[in-house]
N, C-alpha and C positions, 0 to 999 in steps of 0.2 A: 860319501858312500863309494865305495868300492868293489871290482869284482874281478876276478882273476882266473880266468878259466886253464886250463892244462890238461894235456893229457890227447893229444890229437898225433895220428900218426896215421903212417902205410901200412895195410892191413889188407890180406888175401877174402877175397870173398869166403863167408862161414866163418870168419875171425872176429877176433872179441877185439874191445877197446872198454877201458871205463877213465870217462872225463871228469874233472873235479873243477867248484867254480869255488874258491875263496872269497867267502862273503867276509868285509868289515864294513861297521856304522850303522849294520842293520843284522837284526837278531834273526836267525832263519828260524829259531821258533816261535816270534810273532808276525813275521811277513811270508808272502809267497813266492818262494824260486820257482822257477822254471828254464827251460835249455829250448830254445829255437834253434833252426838252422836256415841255412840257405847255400842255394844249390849257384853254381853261375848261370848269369842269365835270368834265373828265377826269384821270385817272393820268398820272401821270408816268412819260417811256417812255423808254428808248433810243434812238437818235437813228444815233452812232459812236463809235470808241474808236481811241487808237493809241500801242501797245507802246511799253515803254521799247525795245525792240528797232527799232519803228518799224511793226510789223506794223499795218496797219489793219483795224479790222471797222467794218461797216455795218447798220445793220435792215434788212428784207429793203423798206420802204418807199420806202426813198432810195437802195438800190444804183443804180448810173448816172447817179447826178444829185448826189449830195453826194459833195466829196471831203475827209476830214481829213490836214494836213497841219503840220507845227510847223517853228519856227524854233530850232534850236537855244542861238543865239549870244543869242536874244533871249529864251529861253525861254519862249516863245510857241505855243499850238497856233490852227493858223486848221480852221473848217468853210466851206468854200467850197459854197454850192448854189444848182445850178443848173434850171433849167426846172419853177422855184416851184409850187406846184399851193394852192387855197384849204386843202384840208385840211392844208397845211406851217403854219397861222395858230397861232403857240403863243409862250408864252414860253421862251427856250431858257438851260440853265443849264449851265456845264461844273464839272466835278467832276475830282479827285482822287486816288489813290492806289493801292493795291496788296493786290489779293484783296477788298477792299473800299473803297467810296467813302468816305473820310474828311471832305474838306472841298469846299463849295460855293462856288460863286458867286455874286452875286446875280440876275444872270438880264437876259436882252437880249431884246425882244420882236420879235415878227418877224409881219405881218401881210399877207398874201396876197391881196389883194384890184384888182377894177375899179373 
């Protein structure tokens, strides 16, 4: 299993980014992706997730501003966010599997700044 995340850049506060985790070995419409991040210094958080069903969750951080969404055909989940804020500055990693996160990514940075 593998995961491949992209899509991480410099980006002015109120700016968009949408990061994409290439999933192979495992079907993202029977497992569950999800994109953590982590800040320097800090834990590694929750971020969003979305169901083999398709259902999405969000941290209560990014509700209205990130939206995840996958491509089926390309087995692909993208995190589209928008209206960037400095504390969004983290490295973000998508993850994995089912009742528990099995396998990583290596991690796409994303920094938030003027």
């Amino acid at each position: 299993v593998q995961l491949q995340a992209s899509g991480g850049g410099l980006v002015q506060p109120g700016g968009s980014l949408r990061l994409s985790c290439a999933v192979s070995g495992r079907s993202v419409t029977t497992y569950t992706v999800a994109w953590f991040r982590q800040a320097p210094g800090k834990e590694r958080n929750f971020v969003a997730s979305i169901r083999w069903s398709g259902t999405p969750y969000y941290a209560d951080s990014v509700k209205g501003r990130f939206t995840i969404s996958r491509d089926d055909a390309k087995n692909t989940v993208y995190l589209q966010m928008n209206s960037l804020k400095p504390e969004d500055t983290a490295l973000y990693y998508c993850t994995v599997g089912a009742g528990t996160f099995d396998y990583w990514g290596q991690g796409t940075l994303v920094t938030v700044s003027s």
